[in-house]
ROKOL-337137 format. One record per residue (C-alpha): x, z, y; residue in three letters. Coordinates in Angstrom, 3 decimals, always signed. Layout:
<u=X w=Z v=Y resn=Ala> .
...
% end
This chain:
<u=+61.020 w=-43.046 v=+74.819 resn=Unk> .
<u=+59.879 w=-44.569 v=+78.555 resn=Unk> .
<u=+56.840 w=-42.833 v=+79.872 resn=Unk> .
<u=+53.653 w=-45.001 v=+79.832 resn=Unk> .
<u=+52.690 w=-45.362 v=+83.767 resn=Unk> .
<u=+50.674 w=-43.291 v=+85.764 resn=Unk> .
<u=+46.603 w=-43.605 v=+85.396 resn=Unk> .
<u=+46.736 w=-40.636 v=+88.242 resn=Unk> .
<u=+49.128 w=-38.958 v=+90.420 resn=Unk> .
<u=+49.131 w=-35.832 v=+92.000 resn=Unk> .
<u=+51.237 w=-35.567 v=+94.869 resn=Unk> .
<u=+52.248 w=-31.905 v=+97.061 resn=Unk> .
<u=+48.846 w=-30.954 v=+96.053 resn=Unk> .
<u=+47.435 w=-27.924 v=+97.227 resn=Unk> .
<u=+43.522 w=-26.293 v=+96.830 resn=Unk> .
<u=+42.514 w=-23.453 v=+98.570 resn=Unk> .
<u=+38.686 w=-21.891 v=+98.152 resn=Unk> .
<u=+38.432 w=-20.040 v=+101.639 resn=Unk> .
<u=+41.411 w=-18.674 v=+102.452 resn=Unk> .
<u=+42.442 w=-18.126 v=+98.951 resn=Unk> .
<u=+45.584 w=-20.384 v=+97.939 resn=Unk> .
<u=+44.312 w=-21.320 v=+94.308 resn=Unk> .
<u=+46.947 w=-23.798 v=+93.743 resn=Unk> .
<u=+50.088 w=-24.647 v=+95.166 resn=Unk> .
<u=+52.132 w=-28.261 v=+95.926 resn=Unk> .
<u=+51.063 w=-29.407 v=+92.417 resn=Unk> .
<u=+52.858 w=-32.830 v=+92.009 resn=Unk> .
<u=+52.392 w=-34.404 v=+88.497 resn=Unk> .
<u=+51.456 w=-37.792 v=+87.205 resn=Unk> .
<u=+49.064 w=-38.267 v=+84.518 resn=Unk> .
<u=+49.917 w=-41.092 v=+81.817 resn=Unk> .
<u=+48.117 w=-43.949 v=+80.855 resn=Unk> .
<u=+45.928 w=-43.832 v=+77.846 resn=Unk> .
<u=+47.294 w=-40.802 v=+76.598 resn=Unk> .
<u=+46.255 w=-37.209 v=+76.167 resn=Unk> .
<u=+47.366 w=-34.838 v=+78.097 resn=Unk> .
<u=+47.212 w=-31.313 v=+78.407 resn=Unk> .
<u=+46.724 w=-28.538 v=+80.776 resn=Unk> .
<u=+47.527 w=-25.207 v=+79.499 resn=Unk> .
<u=+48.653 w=-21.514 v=+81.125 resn=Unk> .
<u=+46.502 w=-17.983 v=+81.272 resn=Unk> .
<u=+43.506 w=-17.420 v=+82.534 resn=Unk> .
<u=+43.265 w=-17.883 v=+87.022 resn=Unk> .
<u=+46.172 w=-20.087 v=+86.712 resn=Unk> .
<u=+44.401 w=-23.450 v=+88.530 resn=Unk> .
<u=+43.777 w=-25.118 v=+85.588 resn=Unk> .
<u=+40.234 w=-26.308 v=+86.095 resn=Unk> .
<u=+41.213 w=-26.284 v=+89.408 resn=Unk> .
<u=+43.500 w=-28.999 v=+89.495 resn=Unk> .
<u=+41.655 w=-30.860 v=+86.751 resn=Unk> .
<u=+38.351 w=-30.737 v=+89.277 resn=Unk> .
<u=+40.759 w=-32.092 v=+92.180 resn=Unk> .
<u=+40.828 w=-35.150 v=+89.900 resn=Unk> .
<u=+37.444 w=-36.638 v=+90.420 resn=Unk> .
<u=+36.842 w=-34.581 v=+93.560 resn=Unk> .
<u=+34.242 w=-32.300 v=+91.843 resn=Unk> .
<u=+35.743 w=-29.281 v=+94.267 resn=Unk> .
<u=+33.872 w=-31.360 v=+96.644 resn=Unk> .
<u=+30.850 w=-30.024 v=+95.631 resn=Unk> .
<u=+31.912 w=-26.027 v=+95.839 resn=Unk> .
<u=+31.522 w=-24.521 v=+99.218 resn=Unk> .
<u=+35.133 w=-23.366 v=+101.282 resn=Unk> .
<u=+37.066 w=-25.354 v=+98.778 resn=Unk> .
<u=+39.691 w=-27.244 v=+100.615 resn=Unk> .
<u=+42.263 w=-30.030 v=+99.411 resn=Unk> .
<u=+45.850 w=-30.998 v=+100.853 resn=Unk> .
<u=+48.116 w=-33.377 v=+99.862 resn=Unk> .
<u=+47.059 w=-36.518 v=+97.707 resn=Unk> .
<u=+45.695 w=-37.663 v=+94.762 resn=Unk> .
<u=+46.794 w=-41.265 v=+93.949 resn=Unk> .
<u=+44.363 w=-43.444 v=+91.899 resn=Unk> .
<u=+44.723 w=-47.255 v=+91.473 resn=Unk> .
<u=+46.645 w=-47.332 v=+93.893 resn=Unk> .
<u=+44.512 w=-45.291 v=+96.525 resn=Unk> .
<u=+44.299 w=-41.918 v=+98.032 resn=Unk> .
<u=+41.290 w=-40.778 v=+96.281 resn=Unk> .
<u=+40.337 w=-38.401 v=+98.840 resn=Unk> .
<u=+40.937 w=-40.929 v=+101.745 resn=Unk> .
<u=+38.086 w=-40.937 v=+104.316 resn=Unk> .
<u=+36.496 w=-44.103 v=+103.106 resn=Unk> .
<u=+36.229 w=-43.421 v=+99.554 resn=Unk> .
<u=+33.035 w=-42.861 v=+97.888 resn=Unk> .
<u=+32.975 w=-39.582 v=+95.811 resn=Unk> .
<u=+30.617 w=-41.218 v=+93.682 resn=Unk> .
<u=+32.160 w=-43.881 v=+92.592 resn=Unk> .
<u=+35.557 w=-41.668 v=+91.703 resn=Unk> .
<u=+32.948 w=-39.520 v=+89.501 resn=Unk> .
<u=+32.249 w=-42.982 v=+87.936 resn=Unk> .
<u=+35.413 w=-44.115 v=+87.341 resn=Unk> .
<u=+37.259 w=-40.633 v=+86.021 resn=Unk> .
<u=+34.663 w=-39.241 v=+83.927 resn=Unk> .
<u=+34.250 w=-35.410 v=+83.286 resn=Unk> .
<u=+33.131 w=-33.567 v=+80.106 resn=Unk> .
<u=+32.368 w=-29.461 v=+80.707 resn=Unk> .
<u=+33.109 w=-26.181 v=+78.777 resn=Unk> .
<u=+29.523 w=-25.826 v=+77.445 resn=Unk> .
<u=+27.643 w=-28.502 v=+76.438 resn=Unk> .
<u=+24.701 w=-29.918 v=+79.019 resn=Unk> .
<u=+22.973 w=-32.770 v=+78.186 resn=Unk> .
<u=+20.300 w=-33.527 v=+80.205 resn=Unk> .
<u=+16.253 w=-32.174 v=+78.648 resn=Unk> .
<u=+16.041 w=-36.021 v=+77.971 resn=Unk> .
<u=+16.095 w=-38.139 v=+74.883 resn=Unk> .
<u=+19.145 w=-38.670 v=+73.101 resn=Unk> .
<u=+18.871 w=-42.575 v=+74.350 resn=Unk> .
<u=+17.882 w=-41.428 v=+77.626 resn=Unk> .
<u=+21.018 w=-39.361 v=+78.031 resn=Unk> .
<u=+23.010 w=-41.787 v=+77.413 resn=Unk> .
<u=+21.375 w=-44.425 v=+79.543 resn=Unk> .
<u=+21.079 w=-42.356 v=+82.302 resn=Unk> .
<u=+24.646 w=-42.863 v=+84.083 resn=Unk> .
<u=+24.046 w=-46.562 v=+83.347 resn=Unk> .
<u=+21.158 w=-46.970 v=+84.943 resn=Unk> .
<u=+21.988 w=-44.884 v=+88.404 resn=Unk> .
<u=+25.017 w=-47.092 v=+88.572 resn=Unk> .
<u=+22.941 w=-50.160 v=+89.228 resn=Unk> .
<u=+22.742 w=-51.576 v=+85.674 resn=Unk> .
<u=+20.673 w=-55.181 v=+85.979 resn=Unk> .
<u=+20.722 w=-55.668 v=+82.272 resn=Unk> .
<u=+17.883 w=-56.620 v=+78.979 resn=Unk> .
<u=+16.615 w=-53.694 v=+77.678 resn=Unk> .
<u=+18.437 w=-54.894 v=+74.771 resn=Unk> .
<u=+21.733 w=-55.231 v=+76.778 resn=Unk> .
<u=+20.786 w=-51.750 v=+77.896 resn=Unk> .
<u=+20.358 w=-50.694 v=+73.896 resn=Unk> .
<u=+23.839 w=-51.842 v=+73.175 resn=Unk> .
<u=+25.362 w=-49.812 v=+75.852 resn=Unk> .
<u=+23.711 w=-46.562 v=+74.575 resn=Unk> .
<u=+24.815 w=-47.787 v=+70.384 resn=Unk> .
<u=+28.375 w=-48.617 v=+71.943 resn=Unk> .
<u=+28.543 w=-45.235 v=+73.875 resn=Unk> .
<u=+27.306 w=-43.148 v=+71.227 resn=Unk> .
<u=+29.491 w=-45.037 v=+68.284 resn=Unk> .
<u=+32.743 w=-44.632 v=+70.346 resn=Unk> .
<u=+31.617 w=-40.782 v=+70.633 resn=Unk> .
<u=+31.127 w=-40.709 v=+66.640 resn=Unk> .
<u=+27.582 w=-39.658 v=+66.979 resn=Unk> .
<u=+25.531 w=-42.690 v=+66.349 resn=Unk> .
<u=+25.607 w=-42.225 v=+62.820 resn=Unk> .
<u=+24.005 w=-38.592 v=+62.630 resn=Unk> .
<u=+21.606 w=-39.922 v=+65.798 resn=Unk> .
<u=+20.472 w=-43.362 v=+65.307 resn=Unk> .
<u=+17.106 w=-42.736 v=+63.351 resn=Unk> .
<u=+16.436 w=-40.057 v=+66.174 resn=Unk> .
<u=+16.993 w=-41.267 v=+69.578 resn=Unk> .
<u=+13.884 w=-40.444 v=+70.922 resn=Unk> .
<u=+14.343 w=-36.876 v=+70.282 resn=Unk> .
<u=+15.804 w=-34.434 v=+73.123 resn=Unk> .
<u=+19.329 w=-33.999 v=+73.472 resn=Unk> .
<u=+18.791 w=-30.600 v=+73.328 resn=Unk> .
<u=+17.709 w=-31.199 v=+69.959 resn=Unk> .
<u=+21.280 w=-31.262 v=+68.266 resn=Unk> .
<u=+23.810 w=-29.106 v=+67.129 resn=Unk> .
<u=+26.157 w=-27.788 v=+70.090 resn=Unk> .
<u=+29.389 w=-29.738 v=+68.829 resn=Unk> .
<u=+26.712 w=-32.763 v=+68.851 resn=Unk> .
<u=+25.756 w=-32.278 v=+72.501 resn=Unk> .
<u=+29.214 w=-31.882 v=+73.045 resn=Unk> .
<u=+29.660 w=-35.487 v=+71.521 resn=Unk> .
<u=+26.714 w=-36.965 v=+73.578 resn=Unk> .
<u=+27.919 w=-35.657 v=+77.000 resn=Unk> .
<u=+31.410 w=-37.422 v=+76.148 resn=Unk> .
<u=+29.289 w=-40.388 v=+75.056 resn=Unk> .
<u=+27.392 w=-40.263 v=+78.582 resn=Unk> .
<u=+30.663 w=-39.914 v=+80.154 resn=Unk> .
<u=+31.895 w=-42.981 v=+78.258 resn=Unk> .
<u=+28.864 w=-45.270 v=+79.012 resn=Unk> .
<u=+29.294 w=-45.604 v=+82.106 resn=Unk> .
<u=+33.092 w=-47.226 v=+81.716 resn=Unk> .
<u=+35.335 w=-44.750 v=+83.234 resn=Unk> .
<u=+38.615 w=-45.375 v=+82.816 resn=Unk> .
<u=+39.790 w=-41.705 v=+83.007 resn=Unk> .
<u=+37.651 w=-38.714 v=+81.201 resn=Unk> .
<u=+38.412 w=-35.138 v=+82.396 resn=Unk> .
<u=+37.906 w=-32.086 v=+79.668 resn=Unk> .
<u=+37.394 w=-28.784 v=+80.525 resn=Unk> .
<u=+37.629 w=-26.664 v=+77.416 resn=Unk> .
<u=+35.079 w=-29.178 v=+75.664 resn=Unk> .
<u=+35.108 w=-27.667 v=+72.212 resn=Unk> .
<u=+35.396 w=-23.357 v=+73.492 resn=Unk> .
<u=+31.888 w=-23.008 v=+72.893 resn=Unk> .
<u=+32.265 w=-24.942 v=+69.259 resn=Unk> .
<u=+32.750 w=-23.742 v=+65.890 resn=Unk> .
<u=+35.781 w=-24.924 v=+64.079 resn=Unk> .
<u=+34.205 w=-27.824 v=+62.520 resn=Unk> .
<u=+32.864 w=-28.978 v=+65.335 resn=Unk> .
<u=+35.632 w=-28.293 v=+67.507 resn=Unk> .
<u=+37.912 w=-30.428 v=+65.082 resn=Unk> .
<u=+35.801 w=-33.239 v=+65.711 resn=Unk> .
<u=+36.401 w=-33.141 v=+69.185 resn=Unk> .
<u=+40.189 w=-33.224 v=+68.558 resn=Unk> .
<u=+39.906 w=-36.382 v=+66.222 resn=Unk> .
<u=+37.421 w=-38.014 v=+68.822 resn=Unk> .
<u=+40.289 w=-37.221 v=+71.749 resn=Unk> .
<u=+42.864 w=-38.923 v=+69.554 resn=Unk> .
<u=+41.134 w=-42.114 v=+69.084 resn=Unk> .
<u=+39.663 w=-42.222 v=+72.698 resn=Unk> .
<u=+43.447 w=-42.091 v=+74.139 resn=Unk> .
<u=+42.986 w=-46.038 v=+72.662 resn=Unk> .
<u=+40.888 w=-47.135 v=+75.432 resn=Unk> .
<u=+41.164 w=-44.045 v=+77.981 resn=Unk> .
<u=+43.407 w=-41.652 v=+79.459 resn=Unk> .
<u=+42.044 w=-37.644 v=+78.167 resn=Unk> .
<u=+43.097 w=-34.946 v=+80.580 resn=Unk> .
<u=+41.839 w=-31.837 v=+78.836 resn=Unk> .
<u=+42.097 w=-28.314 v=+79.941 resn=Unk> .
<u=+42.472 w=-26.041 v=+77.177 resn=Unk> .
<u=+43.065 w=-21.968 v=+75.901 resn=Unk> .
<u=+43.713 w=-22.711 v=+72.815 resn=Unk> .
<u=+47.647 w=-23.868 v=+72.583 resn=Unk> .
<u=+47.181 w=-24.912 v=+68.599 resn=Unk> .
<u=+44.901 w=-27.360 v=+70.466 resn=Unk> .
<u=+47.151 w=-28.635 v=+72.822 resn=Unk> .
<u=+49.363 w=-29.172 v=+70.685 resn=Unk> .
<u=+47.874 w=-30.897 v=+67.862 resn=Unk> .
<u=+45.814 w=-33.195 v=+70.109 resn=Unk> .
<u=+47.959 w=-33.687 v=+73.189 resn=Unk> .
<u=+50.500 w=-36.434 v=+74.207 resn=Unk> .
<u=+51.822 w=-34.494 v=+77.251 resn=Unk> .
<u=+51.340 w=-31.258 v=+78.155 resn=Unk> .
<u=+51.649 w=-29.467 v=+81.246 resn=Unk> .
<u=+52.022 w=-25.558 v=+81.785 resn=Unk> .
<u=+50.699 w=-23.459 v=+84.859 resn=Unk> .
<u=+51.060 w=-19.890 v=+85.878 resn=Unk> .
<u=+50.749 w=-17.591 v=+89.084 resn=Unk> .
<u=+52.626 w=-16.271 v=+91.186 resn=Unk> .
<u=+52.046 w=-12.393 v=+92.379 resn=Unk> .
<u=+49.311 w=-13.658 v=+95.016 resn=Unk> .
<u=+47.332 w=-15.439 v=+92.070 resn=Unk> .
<u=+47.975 w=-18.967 v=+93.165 resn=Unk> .
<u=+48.766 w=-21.279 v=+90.695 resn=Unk> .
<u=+51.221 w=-23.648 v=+90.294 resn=Unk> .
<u=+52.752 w=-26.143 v=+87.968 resn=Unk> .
<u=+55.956 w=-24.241 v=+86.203 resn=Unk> .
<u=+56.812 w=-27.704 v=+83.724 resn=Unk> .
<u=+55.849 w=-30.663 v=+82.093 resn=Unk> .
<u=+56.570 w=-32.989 v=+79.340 resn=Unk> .
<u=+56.084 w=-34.455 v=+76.037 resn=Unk> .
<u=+54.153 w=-31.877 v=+73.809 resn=Unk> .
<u=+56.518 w=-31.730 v=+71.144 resn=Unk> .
<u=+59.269 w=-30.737 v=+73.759 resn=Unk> .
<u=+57.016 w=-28.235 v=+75.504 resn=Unk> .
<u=+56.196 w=-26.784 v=+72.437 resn=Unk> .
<u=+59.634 w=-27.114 v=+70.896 resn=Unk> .
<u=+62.108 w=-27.142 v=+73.465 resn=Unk> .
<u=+60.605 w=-25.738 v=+76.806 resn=Unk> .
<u=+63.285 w=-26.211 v=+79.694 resn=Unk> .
<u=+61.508 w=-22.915 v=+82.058 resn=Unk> .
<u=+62.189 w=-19.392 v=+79.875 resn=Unk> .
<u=+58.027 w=-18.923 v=+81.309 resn=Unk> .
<u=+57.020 w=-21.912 v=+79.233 resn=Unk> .
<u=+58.665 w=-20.277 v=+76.585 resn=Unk> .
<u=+57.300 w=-16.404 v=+76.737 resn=Unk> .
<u=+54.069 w=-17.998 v=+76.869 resn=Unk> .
<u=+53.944 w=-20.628 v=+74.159 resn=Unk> .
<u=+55.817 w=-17.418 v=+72.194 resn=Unk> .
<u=+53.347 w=-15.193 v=+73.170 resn=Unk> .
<u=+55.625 w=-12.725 v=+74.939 resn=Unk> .
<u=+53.207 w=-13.407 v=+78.427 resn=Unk> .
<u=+49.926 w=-14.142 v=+79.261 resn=Unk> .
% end
């Protein structure tokens, strides 16, 4: 089996908050319109490295990047890139849901509309029904879009953040534990929505929860620290080999649950 090609590349990357080393010469490339995931215990640079992605470490004070991180083609951190337009084009989807104290439709239009949409109000409408259909929500929302966003169930603010993140057209969407604050139900329909978005996008989810990774995940790639608490990148690989076959004894004892 070839491995589809790279939607982003990390290369020697390293991400230090202050003079804290939080990760360490991370080099790993992402594939195309597939899911991958990031797994290891808790400290180990997970969100981290999946923040380096769309240069949302940008926003926290001290943090520091080296080394490169290669999209279309393009140092994303290069001094004439816009931050803005990375956040556009690699979409990001948090740990607990926050939609914004808008309307459902407002929400979702939001994104659109700072990004210079010129379009109908109608043209505008079929973003939002597009967005919110590809995040399976438009059915439980469509007679209510009027109504806050803070309105619905947690697993369906979950679902209208990821179809915000969609509506603008990224091409990559970033997860950080999106369904830790769910329910199982809910959380299962995040997993189902994951699979079929790995159609059109490629899903880079952090996650906890390796039954997760596992069931939903294409790739998966495994972290851990070292005895100064920087993390690092200890293997990667198709999920079923990770899971199955790990090539580092430390993948193993943690997918085993003798570490961590």
């Amino acid at each position: 089996m070839s491995t589809p090609s790279a939607a982003v590349e990390l290369r020697h990357l390293h991400v230090y908050y202050g003079s804290f080393h939080a990760v360490r010469d991370v080099t790993l490339a992402f594939p195309r319109h597939q899911v991958t995931a990031i797994i290891g215990p808790s400290g180990c640079g997970k969100s981290t490295v999946l923040r380096s992605i769309n240069r949302m470490n940008d926003l926290i004070p001290n943090a520091r990047i080296e080394g490169e991180v290669i999209f279309e083609g393009q140092n994303i951190y290069a001094p004439e890139v816009d931050p803005v337009e990375v956040r556009r084009r690699i979409g990001m989807v948090f740990q607990k849901p926050n939609p914004f104290p808008k309307s459902i439709y407002e929400n979702v239009a939001w994104g659109v509309r700072i990004n210079g949409f010129k379009g109908s109000k109608s043209e505008l409408d079929d973003v939002v029904e597009q967005a919110l259909r590809a995040a399976a929500l438009w059915d439980e929302v469509k007679d209510k879009l009027h109504q806050s966003g803070l309105s619905l169930s947690g697993g369906q603010q979950q679902r209208l953040c990821i179809a915000r993140a969609i509506a603008v057209q990224p091409e990559i969407i970033l997860m950080d534990e999106p369904a830790s604050a769910l329910d199982p139900i809910a959380t299962l329909k995040i997993e189902d929505l994951m699979r079929e978005l790995a159609e059109k996008y490629t899903i880079i989810v952090v996650t906890h929860n390796m039954q997760q990774a596992a069931r939903v995940s294409d790739y998966t790639a495994f972290f851990s620290t070292d005895e100064s608490r920087t993390g690092f990148l200890v293997e990667f690989g198709p999920t079923e080999q990770i899971f199955t076959n790990p090539k580092d004894k430390r993948t193993e004892d943690y997918i085993t649950g003798r570490f961590g």
